[in-house]
N, C-alpha and C positions, 0 to 999 in steps of 0.2 A: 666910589671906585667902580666903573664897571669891569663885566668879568670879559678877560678874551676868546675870544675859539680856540678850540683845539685846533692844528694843523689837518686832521682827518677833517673837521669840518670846517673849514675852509678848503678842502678838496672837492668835499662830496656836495657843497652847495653855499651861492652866496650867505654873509655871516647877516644878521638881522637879531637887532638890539632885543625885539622879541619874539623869546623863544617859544610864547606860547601859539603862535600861530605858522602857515604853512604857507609856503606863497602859491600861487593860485596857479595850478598846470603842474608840478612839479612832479615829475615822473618817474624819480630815482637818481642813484647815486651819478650812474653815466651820461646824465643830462643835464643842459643849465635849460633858463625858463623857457627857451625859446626853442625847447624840443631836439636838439639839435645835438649829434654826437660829439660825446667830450671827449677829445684829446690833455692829453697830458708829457709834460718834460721831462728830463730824468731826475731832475732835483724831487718831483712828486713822483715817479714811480719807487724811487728808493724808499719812500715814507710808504711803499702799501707795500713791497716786495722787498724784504729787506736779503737780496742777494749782492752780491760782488757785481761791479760793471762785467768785469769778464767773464764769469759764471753764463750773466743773460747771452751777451755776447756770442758766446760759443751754443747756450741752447739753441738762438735766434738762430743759427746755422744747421743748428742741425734738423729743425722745423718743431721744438719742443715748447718754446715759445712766440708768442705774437710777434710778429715782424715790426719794427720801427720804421717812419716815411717820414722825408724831409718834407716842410711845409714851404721851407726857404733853404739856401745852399747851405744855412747854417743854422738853422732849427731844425732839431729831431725830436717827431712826438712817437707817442704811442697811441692806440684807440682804447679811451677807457673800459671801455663796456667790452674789449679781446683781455685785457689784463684781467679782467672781473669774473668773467668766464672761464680763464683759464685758473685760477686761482681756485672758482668754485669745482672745478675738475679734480685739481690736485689734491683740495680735499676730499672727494668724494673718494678718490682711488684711496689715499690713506685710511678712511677708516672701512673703507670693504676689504682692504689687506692686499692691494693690487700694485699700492706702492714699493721703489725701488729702495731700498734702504741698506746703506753702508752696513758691513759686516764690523765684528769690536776688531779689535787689535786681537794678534793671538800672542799672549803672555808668556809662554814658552818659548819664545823667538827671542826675547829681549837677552839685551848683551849686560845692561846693567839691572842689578836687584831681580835675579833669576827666578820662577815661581819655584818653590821648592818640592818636588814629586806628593805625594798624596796616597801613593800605594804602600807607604809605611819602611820599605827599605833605604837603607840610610848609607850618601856614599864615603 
């Protein structure tokens, strides 16, 4: 039985029965052999970004994400190698603490199952 590829790899480069070698020029994830920047669909960009269509949608508007270009009236890619960048960004801003991150719920607001005070007075 041979084994299949992951879908990540089948992204990041043709799949080759052996894994022990490299194919020859191979430049990284954003390129196929022929040097050549990789575009990508949104069936693949949902397997590396796993956001809501409308999520990207709306960052893509507001300039927070890579912009999408029709290749045909009815193919929309992305440029892999702006997704990869922007990704490596978002994480760098997370772990320096630069990221935007939702506040909790505040628990004293709820109408059901109320937190019960904490200062010890009982009503």
């Amino acid at each position: 039985m041979t084994k299949k590829p992951s879908r990540v790899r089948i992204l990041m480069m043709p799949y080759q029965d052996d894994d022990d070698q490299d194919p020859t020029g191979y430049a990284g994830p954003a390129t196929v052999l022929t040097g050549l920047p990789r575009t990508i669909r949104r069936h693949e960009l949902r397997l590396i970004v796993p956001l809501a269509d409308s999520t990207i949608y709306e960052m893509e508007k507001r300039g927070e994400f890579p912009r999408r270009f029709n290749l045909s009236p009815r193919c929309i890619v992305w440029d892999l190698e702006e997704v990869e960048t922007w990704l490596e960004a978002r994480r760098q801003a997370c772990f320096e603490g630069r990221a935007k991150i939702a506040p909790g719920p505040d628990v004293n607001q709820r109408k059901t199952r109320p937190v019960k005070p904490t200062d010890g007075s009982a009503d």
